[in-house]
N, C-alpha and C positions, 0 to 999 in steps of 0.2 A: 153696843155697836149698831142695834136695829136705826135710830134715830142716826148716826152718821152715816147709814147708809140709805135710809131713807131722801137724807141732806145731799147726798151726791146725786140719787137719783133726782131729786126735784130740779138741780140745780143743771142736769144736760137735759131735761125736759122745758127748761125754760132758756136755751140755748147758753148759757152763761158756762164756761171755760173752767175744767177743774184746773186747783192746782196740781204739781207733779205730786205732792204728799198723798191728794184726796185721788188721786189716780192710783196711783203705788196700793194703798190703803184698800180699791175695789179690787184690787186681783187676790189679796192678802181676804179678804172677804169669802170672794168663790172658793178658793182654794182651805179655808177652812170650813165651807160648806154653812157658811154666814147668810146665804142669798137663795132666796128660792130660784127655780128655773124660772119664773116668773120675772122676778127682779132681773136677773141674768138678762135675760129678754130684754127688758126695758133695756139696761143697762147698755147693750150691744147697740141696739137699735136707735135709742137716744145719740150716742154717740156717735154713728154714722149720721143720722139728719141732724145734728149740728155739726158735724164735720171735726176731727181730729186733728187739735193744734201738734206741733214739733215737741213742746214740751209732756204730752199726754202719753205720744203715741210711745217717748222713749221711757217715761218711768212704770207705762203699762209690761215693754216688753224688759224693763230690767225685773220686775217682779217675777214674772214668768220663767227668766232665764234665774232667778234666784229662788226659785220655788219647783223648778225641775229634778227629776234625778240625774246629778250631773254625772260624768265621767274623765274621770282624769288617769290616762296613760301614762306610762313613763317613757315619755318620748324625747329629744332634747329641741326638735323643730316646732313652728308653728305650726297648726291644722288648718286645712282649706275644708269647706263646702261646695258643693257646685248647685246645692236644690234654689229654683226660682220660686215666684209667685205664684205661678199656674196662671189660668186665667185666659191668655194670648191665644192664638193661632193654635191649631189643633194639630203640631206636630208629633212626631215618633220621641223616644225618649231619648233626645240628643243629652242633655245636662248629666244623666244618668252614664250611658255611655262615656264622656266625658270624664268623669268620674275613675275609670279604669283607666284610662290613656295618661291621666294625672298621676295613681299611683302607680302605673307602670316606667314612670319616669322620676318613680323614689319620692315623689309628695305623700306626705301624709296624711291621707283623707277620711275626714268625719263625716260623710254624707247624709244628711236627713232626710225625710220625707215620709209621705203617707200614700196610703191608698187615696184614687181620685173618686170628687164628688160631682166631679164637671166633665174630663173628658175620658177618654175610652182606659188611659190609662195612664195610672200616677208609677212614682219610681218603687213606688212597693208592688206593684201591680205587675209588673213587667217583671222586677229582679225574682219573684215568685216563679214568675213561668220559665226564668231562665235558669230554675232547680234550686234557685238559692233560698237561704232557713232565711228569713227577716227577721223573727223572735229571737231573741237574745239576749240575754242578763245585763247588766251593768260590767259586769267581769268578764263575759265573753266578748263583748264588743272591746273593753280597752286590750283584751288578748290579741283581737284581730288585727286593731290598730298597729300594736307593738310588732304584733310575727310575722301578719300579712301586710300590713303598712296601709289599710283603708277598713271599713266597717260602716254598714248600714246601721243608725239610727233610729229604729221604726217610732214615729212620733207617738203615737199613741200610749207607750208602754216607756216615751222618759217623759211625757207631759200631762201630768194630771189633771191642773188647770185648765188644760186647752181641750179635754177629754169631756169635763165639766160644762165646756161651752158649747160640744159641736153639737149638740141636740137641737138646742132654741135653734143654731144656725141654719140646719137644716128642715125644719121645719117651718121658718119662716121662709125660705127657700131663696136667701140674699145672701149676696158675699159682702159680708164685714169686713174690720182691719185683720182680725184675727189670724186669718189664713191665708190672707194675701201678701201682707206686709207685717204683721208679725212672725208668724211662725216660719216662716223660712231666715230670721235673724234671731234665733235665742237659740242655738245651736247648743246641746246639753255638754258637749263637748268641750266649749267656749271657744270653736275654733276662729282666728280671730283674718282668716284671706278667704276669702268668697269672689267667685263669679256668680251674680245673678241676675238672670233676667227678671226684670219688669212688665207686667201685661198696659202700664197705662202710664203715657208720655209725661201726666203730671202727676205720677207719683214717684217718677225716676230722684227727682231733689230729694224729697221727704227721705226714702227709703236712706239715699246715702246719710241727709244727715244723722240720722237715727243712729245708724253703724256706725258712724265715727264717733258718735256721745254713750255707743257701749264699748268702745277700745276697739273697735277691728283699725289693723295696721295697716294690711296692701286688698284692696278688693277694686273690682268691677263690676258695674254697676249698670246694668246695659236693656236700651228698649230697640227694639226695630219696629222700620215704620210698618203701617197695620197690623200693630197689637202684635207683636212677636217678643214674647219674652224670652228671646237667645240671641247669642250674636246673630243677625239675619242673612242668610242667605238669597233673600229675596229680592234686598235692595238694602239701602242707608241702615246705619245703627246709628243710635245716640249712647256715649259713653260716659260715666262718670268716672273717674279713674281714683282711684285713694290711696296715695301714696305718703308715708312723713308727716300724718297729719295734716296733708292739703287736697284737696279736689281738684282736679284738670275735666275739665269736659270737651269733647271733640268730637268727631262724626268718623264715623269709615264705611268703605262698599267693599264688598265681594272682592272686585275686579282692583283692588288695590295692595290689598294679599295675594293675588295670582289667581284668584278661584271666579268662578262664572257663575253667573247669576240662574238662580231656577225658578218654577211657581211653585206654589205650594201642595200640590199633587204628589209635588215628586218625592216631598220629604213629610206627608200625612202622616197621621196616625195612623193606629189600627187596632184589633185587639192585642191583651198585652202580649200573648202566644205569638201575633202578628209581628210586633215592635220586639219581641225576642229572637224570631227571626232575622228580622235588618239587622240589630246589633251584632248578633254573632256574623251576617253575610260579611258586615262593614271590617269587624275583626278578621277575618278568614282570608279578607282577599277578593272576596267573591264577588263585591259588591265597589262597582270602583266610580261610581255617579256620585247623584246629589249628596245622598245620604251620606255616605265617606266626608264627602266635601262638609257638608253642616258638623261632620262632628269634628272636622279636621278646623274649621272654623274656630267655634267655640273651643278647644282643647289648645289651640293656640294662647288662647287668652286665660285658660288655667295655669299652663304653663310659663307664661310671663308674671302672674300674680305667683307665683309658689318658685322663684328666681329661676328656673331654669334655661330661660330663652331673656335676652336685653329687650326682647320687642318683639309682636304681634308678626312680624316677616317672619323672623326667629321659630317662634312658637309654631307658625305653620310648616315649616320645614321638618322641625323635630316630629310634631305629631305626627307629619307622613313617614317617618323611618318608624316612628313606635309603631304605628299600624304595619307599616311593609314587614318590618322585622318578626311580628310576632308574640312582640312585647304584652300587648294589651287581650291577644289571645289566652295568652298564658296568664297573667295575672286576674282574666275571669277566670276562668280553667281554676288557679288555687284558689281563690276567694271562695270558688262555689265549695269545695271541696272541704276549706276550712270552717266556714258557716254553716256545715253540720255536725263536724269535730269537736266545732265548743258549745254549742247549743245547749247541753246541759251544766255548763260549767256555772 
C-alpha cells in the first residue's frame, strides 16, 4: 500500500486529478492508519492547491460516511440535518436552534456537529452550555432519535477518520474540504434532507452536487450574500433546492417571507453561555426581534424540506405558532432531560 500511496501523493503534488478509486483508496488509507500525519498533511494540502474535482470530493466523502460509526434507528421517516459549513458570518447558533423548531414539528432530526475551531461557538459548544450531555453511544443517540424524535451527533466520537485529520488541520492553521464541505455531508446517520448553509458562493454547486451523488432526496442548499452560511436575514440568499432528483436554484429576501431585514449586530454571536441565552430568550418568548426572526427564517426552510409546510410562506407561519405555542420550548426542555437519561446506555 506504501508505493500506492506514495503514487497518489505524487500525483496531487503534480496537480494531476485522482481518480474516484485513488481517492476512495486515501481515506481507506488514513483510516487504517496507512499514512503518517505527515502524508495526511501533504495529502490535505496537495489537495486544496490543486483544487477538488466533483468526482474526488464525492468518493472522498462516501468513504468517510462508509468508514464512520453509523447509526441506524428504527424510524419509518427520512432524517434531516440542519449542521452548515461554518465558516460565514459570525452569527448565534441559528442552524442549531433550528434543529429543535424542526423536531418540535415531528421531523426526525440527526443533527451533527462539533465543537468550533473558528468562531466563538460550534453547535456542540452552545448545546453544552444549554445542560445538554453531547457524548453519547451509538445506542443512545438512535434511543433519542426513536423516543425524543432528534439526537445530537457529536462528530468526533462517530468519525474516526476525520479525528485522524484534524491535527495536520489545525496546525497548518487552513480550512480544507474536510470540514467545510465534507463533514457537514456524511452524516453517520445517513440522514438523507438537510438544510445547509454554505460560507462561499462558489462552493454552493459543488456541495449540492455532492449530496445528490451520496442519495440525499429533499435538501437546501443555501449561501447569503457576504459569506452567510443560513438563510440571510441580512439581505438576498442563493438557493439550491433538491428535490426528485433535480436542482432548482432561485434567490429570496427577508422582505418576501414577511420578515425585515437586520445587520449583523443584531443576530452576532457570542459566547456559547451567550448564544444559549438567545436561544432559550427566542424559545421563551422573550426575545421577539432579529434573532426570533433568523431562526423563524431558516426553520421555515426545514420545515418545507421535512414536508410539513408546501413552501417557504408556509414554513414561516408554522415556525411562528411552534415558537408562540411553546412547542420548541418543550422539546429543548425533553431533549436536555433525556440526553442525560441515556448517556450511559
Amino acid at each position: 500500500m506504501a508505493n500506492h500511496i506514495n503514487d497518489i501523493l505524487l500525483k496531487l503534488n503534480s496537480g494531476i486529478n485522482l481518480t474516484e478509486e485513488e481517492a476512495y483508496q486515501a481515506i481507506l488509507a488514513i483510516n487504517e492508519d496507512e499514512m503518517t500525519d505527515i502524508q495526511i498533511m501533504s495529502f490535505q494540502v496537495s489537495l486544496l492547491m490543486k483544487g477538488p474535482t466533483l468526482a474526488e470530493i464525492s468518493a472522498i466523502a462516501r468513504a468517510m460516511r462508509d468508514n464512520c460509526i453509523q447509526i441506524k434507528p428504527k424510524v419509518d421517516e427520512e432524517l434531516m440535518d440542519t449542521c452548515g459549513t461554518g465558516g460565514g458570518l459570525n452569527t448565534f447558533n441559528i442552524s442549531t436552534a433550528v434543529a429543535f423548531v424542526a423536531a418540535a414539528a415531528g421531523i426526525k432530526v440527526a443533527k451533527t456537529g462539533s465543537k468550533s475551531n473558528i468562531n466563538l461557538s460550534g453547535s456542540a459548544d452552545v448545546l453544552e452550555a444549554l445542560g445538554i450531555c453531547i457524548h453519547q453511544s451509538p445506542t443512545g443517540v438512535e434511543k433519542l432519535i426513536e423516543e425524543i424524535g432528534m439526537a445530537f451527533l457529536y462528530a468526533p466520537l462517530f468519525h474516526p477518520v476525520m479525528q485522524k485529520m484534524i491535527h495536520p488541520e489545525k496546525d497548518l492553521g487552513i480550512k480544507t474540504i474536510f470540514y467545510t464541505i465534507i463533514g457537514p455531508l456524511i452524516n453517520p446517520a445517513l440522514a438523507t434532507r438537510h438544510v445547509m448553509g454554505v460560507y462561499k458562493p462558489e462552493l454552493l454547486d459543488m456541495v449540492t452536487e455532492v449530496a445528490l451523488s451520496l442519495g440525499y432526496t429533499r435538501a437546501l442548499f443555501v449561501h447569503g450574500e457576504d459569506k452567510m452560511d443560513e438563510i440571510s436575514l441580512l439581505g438576498k440568499t442563493r438557493v439550491n433546492e433538491l428535490k426528485n432528483g433535480m436542482i432548482t436554484s432561485y434567490e429570496i429576501t427577508p422582505e418576501e417571507l414577511g420578515l425585515s431585514r437586520c445587520k449583523l449586530g443584531d443576530i452576532a454571536t457570542g459566547t456559547p453561555e451567550a448564544n444559549a441565552v438567545m436561544i432559550r430568550d427566542v424559545f421563551s418568548g422573550k426575545n421577539k426581534g432579529p434573532r426570533r426572526h433568523a431562526v423563524i427564517l431558516n426553520a421555515a426552510g426545514a420545515l418545507m424540506i421535512g414536508d410539513k409546510a408546501d413552501s417557504l410562506k408556509e414554513g414561516v407561519k408554522l415556525a411562528k405558532e411552534i415558537l408562540d405555542s411553546g412547542l420548541a420550548q418543550n422539546k429543548l426542555n425533553e431533549f436536555t432531560e433525556a440526553s442525560h437519561a441515556y448517556k450511559n446506555i
